[in-house]
C-alpha positions in Angstrom: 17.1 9.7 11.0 17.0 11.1 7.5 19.5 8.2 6.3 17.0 6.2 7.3 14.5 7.5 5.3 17.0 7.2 2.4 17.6 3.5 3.1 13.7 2.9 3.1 13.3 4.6 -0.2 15.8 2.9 -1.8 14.7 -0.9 -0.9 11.1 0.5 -1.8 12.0 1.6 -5.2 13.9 -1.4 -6.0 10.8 -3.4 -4.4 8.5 -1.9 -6.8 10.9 -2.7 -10.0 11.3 -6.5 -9.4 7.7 -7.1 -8.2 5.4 -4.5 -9.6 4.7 -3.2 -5.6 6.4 -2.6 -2.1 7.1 0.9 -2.3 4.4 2.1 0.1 4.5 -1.5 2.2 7.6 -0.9 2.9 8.6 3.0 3.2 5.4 3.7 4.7 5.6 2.5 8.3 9.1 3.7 8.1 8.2 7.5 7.2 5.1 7.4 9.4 7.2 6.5 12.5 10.0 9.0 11.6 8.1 12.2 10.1 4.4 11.4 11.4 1.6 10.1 9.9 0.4 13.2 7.5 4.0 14.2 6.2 5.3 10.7 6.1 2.1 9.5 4.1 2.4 12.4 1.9 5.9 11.7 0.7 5.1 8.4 0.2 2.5 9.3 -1.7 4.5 11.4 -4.5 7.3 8.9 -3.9 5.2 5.9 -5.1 3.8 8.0 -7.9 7.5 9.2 -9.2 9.0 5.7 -8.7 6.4 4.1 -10.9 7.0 6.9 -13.3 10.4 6.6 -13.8 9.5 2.7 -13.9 6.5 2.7 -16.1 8.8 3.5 -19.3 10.4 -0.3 -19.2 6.9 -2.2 -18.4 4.5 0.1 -20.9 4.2 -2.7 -23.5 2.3 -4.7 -20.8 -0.2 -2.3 -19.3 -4.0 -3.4 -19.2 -5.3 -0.3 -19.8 -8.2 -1.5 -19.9 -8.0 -2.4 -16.2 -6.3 0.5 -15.3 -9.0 2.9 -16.3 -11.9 0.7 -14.1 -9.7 0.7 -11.1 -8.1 3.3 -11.1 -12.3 5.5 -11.5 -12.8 2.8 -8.7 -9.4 4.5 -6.4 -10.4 7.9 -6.8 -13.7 7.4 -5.3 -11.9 5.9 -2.6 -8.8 8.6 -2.1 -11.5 11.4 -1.4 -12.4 9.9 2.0 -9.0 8.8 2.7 -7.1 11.8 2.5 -10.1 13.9 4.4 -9.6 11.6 7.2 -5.6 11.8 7.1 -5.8 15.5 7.1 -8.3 15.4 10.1 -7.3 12.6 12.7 -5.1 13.5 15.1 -1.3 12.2 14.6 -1.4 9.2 17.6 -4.8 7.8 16.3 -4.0 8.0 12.5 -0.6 6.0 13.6 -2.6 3.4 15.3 -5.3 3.0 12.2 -2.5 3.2 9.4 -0.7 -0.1 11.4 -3.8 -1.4 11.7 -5.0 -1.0 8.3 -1.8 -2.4 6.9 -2.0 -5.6 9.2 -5.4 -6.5 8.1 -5.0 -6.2 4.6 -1.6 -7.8 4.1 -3.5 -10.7 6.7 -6.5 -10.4 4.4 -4.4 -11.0 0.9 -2.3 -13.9 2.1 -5.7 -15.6 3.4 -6.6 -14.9 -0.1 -3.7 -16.2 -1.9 -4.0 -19.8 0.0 -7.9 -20.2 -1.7 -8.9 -20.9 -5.0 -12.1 -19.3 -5.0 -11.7 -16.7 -8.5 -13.9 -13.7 -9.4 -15.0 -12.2 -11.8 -17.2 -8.7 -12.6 -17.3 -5.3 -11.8 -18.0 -6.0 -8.2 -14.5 -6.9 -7.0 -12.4 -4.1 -9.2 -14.9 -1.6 -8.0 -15.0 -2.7 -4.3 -11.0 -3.5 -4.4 -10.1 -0.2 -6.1 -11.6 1.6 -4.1 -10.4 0.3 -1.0 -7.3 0.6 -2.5 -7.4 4.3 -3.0 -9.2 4.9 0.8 -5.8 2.8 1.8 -3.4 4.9 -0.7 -4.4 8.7 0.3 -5.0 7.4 4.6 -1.9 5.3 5.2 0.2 5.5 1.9 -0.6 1.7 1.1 -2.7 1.2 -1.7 -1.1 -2.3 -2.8 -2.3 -4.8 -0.4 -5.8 -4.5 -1.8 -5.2 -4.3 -5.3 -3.3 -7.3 -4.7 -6.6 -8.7 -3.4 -7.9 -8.2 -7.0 -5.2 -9.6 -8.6 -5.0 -13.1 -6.9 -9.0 -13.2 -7.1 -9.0 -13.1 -10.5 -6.2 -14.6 -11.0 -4.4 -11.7 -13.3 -1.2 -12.4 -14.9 1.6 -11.0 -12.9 3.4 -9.8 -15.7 0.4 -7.7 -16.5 -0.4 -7.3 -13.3 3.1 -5.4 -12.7 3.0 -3.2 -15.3 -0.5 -2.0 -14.9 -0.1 -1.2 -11.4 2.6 1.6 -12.5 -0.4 4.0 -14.1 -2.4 3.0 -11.2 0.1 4.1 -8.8 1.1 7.5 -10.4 -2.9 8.0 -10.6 -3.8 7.4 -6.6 -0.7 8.8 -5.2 -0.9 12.3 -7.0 -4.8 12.0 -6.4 -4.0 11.2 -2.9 -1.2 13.9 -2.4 -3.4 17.3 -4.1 -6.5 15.8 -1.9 -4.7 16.0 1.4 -3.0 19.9 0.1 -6.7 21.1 -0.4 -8.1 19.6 2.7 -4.8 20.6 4.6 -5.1 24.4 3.7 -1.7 23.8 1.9 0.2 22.0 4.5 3.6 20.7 2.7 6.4 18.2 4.7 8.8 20.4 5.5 12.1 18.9 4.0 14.7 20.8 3.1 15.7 21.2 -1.0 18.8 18.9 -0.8 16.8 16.4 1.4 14.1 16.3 -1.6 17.2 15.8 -3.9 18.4 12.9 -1.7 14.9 11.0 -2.1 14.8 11.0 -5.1 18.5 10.4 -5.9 17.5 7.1 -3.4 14.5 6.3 -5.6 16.6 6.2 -9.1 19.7 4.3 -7.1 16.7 1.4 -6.3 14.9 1.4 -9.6 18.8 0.7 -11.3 19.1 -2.0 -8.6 16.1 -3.7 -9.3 17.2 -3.4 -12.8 20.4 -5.1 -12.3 18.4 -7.8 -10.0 15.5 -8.3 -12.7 15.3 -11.7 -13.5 17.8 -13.1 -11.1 15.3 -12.9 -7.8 12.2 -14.3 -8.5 8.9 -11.7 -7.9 7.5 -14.0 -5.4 10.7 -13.9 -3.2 10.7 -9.9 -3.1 7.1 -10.0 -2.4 7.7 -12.1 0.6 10.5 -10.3 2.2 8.2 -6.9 1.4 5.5 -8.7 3.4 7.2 -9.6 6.5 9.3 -6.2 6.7 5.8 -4.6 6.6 4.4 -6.7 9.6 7.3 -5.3 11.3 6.9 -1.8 10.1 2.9 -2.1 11.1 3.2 -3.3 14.6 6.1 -0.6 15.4 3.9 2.0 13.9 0.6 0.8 15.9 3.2 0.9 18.9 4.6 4.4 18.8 0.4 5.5 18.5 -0.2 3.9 21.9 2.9 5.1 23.2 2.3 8.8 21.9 -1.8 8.2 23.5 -0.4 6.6 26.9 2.1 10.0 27.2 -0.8 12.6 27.0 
């Protein structure tokens, strides 16, 4: 089971290096499905923020910090309420709401992608953001929505990339001390050389997306992130029915 884990972390991290996202699309319904919904988000959540750490050093020269700062004020508005629900719906329910969640959005920024209609204003980076950050600290998947912002106001992708690294570290060690606070402390129980292992996993996919940088095209990675989640969503909204039908 834990290899698993491994394998998900590594195609996440080296998701995130060649297209600026994926980690959470991807590891997320894997971790939820295999360590449950609270300890599996909250790995993700400091997973996401370390891998776009370790990444944010090759990509600084193109942040928008200017962007950053409104969306990320926008996410933390938005982790609050997330992580006080992911610390207080029971496990089956939360399962069935994460998949959920992730299915309409990734449905919701595709329909987006194929329309032309552009925005501008405060309006979409606060409302996006903070849907982003609800997402981020709930189900460990703050990228489709951001994304949202992105292809509505049609924002470089190289910039786009690179700012979402800040952003990430911001939500996902917002998210992660939210959910310790509201949790009384409650940490995933992993084991010292299984932390090791993640993380190992992470830097073995951030050097494979280095070595891959530039020969895949973003697009391409973004597509195979998107229908691996589909899969990921609908097994995860399964196992919640599954786990409600057995009580």
């Amino acid at each position: 089971m834990f290899a698993l884990v491994l394998i998900a972390v590594v195609a996440g991290a080296m998701a995130q290096r060649l297209a600026g996202l994926g980690f959470g699309l991807l590891v997320s319904p894997v971790l939820v499905v295999l360590l449950g919904p609270f300890d599996g988000v909250m790995i993700i959540n400091l997973c996401g923020a370390a891998s776009s750490l370790l990444i944010l050093s090759r990509v600084w020269r193109n942040v928008d910090w200017r962007r950053y700062a409104g969306l990320a004020l926008a996410a933390l508005t938005g982790v609050v309420p997330g992580a006080w629900l992911a610390s207080h719906v029971p496990a089956a329910p939360l399962e069935i709401c994460i998949g959920a969640l992730l299915i309409v959005a990734l449905l919701a920024s595709q329909r987006l992608t194929r329309s032309n209609w552009r925005a501008s204003g405060k309006i979409p980076m606060v409302s996006l953001g903070f849907s982003s950050g609800l997402m981020n600290a709930a189900a460990g998947v703050g990228g489709p929505a951001i994304t949202a912002y992105a292809i509505v106001t049609r924002w470089e992708q190289k910039h786009f990339g690179a700012t979402l690294q800040p952003y990430f570290i911001t939500t996902g060690l917002s998210s992660l001390v939210s959910k310790y606070l509201f949790s009384g402390g409650h940490l995933p129980a992993l084991e010292v050389w299984q932390w090791l292992g993640i993380l190992a996993a992470m830097v073995l996919g951030i050097v494979a997306g280095d070595l891959l940088s530039g020969r895949i095209r973003p697009g391409a990675v973004r597509g195979i992130v998107v229908v691996i989640a589909y899969i990921g969503a609908v097994s995860t909204v399964a196992k919640g029915f599954l786990e409600l039908l057995s009580v």
